[in-house]
C-alpha positions, 0 to 999 in steps of 0.5 A, spaced: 127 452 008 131 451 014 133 446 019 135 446 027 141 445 029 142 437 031 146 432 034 147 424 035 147 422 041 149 414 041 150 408 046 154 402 044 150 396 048 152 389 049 146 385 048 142 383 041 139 389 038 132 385 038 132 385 046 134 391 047 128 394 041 123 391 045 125 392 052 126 399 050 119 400 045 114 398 051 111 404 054 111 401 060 119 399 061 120 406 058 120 410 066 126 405 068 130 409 063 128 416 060 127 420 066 122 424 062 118 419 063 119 417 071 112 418 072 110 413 068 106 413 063 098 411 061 095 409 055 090 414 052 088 409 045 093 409 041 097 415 045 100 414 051 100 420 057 106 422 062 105 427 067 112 431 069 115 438 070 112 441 063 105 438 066 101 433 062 104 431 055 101 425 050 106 421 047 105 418 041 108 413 038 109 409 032 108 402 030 112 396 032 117 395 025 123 390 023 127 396 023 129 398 031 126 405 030 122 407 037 121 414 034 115 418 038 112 425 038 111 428 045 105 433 045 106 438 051 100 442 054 101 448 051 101 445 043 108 444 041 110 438 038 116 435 039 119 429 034 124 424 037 128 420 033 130 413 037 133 408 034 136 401 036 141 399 030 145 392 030 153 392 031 156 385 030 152 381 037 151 388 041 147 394 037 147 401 038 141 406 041 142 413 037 136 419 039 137 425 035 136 431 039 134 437 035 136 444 037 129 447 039 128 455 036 130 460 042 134 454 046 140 457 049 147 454 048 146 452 055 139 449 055 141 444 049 147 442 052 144 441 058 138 437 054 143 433 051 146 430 058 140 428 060 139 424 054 145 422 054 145 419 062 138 416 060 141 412 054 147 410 060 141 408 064 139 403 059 145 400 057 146 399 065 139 395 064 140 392 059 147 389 060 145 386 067 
């Protein structure tokens, strides 16, 4: 058994941990904030569709729960399924959003360094929004 490198990227944000899960947990908000995402994204059943510069990806969700976990796995064209964990955790009146980035199999140090920025600056991007 093995596992991928991993790393914690987290935000404080200073707005009530439940506001901050619903407005981050719809689909539709989503493109104001994961730049992955800006296309926007479409509802396909249960899943959802982006369309970007890895081409068509289906985003699958999982349930709206009491716990702040906005977990999703991206499906990109060519198979590969990739698990996100995204997670709204309270901190005294604020709350914290955390995403754990997995170091994909033949990911340079610079790609994984580069990915992680990117997630970090849409987490900043939310927190901006949120913080209005």
């Amino acid at each position: 058994m093995t596992t991928m490198p991993a790393r914690i990227i987290h935000c404080s944000i200073d707005r009530d941990w439940r506001d901050v899960y619903v407005f981050a947990g719809a689909p539709e908000n989503m493109p104001l904030w994961a730049s992955g995402l800006a296309s926007g994204l479409e509802r396909d059943g249960d899943d959802w569709i982006a369309k970007g510069v890895l081409g068509t990806v289906r985003v699958s969700f999982v349930p709206h729960n009491e716990f702040g976990v906005i977990d999703h796995t991206v499906t990109i064209e060519s198979g590969l399924r990739v698990y996100n964990a995204l997670r709204i955790v309270p901190n005294d009146s604020g709350c914290e959003i955390m995403f754990t980035l997995l170091r994909m199999p033949g990911m340079t140090d610079e790609q994984f360094e580069a990915d992680a920025a990117h997630v970090g600056r849409d987490l900043e991007a939310l927190k901006r929004l949120m913080e209005r």
